[in-house]
Structures are given as structure tokens and as C-alpha cells.
N, C-alpha and C positions, 0 to 999 in steps of 0.2 A: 203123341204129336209128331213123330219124328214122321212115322208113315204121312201123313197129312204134307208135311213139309216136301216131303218127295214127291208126292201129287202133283203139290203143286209148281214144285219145279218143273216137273214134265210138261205142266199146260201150261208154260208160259217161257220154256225153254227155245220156240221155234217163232217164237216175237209173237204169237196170234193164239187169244183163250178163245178156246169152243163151246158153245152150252152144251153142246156133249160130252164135253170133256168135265163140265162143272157138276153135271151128273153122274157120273162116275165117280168123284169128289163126295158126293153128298153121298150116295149112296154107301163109299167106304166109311163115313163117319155113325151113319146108322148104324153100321154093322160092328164096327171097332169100340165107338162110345154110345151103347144104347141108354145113357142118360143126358143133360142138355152140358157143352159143353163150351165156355166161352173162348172165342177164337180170335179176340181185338186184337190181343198183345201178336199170336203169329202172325197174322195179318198186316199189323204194322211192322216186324222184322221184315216179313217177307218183300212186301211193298217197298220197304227201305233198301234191299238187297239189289245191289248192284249186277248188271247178266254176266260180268265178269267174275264172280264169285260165287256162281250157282255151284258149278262143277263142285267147289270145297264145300261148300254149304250142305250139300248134295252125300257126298260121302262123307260129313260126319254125320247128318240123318240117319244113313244106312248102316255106319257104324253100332249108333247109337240103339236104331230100332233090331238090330243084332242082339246088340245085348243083352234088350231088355222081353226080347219074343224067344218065345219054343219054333223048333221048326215046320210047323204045319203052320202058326201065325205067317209067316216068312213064305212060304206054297204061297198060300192064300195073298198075302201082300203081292206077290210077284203076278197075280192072277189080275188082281186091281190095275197094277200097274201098264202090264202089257192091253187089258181092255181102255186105260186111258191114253195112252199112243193111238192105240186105233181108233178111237170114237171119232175123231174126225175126218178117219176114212183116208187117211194119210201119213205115214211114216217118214218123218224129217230126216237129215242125216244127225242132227243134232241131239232129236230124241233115241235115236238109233245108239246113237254116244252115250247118253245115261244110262239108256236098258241095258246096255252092255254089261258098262259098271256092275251093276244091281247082278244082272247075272254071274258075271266073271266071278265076283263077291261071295255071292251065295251059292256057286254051283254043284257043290252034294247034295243040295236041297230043291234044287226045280226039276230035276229029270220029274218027266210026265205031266210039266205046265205044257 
């Protein structure tokens, strides 16, 4: 869930969700939970989540989703993440700000995303 959580901070980190961006979303969930997985209770965190507390929210996700991935999950997360910034064909400064994070973070592990 942690990955999901970071998603979707990114599509809604720059004030505007993309259906491109919601497709990127869905298609990480195919991939990460190939059985059905109920999403109310995040959804209502996330909804309830203030924009001035993404950034924290944000990196304890990536904490979280740290601890609990190998590092090829982690490649692959990073892979999702940078194609949901870009789906809508534009790079905020504020998504710019996450990905960073996420990289800075994880940096032994994205050389060749």
C-alpha cells in the first residue's frame, strides 16, 4: 500500500489528477496486487490528508515501502513513479520535489531507471 500511497501523492501533489496519471495508478496495482484489493480505508486517509502533510506522509510511505521491498521492487517502483509525473506531459516543480526524495532515498538502486 505504501507504493499506492506515493502514487498517489504525486497525482495530486501539483493541485490537478490526470486520467493519465490514474492510469499509471491502476496499472501499478495490477502489477503489485494481482488479486482484488480493497482500497476505501486508503482512500479515505488519503482524501482526509492535508497538502501540507504529503511531503511527511510521503516519506514515511517510502520509508515504509523500503523496508518492506527487495531492490529490483524499488527499480521497478521508481520506474512507475517517474512514468506518473510524466503522464501528463508535464513536470511540476513540486513533483520535481518528491521524485527527488524517492531518488535521493533510494539512490544505489535507480542507476539505469
Amino acid at each position: 500500500m505504501a507504493g499506492y500511497h506515493m502514487l498517489m501523492i504525486l497525482s495530486q501533489v501539483d493541485g490537478e489528477f490526470d486520467k493519465s496519471e490514474g492510469k499509471v495508478i491502476v496499472k501499478y496495482l495490477k502489477d503489485a496486487f494481482p488479486f482484488h484489493v480493497n482500497l476505501d480505508n486508503e482512500v479515505e486517509v488519503l482524501s482526509s490528508l492535508p497538502q501540507e502533510d504529503y511531503f511527511l506522509h510521503f516519506n514515511n510511505a517510502m520509508n515504509d515501502f523500503y523496508e518492506d521491498s527487495i531492490p529490483q521492487e524499488r527499480v521497478d517502483f521508481l520506474n512507475f513513479a517517474v512514468k506518473m509525473v510524466k503522464a501528463d506531459k508535464k513536470i511540476t516543480p513540486e513533483e520535481n520535489k518528491f521524485l527527488k526524495e524517492l531518488f535521493f532515498a533510494w539512490e544505489s538502486e535507480h542507476e539505469g531507471v
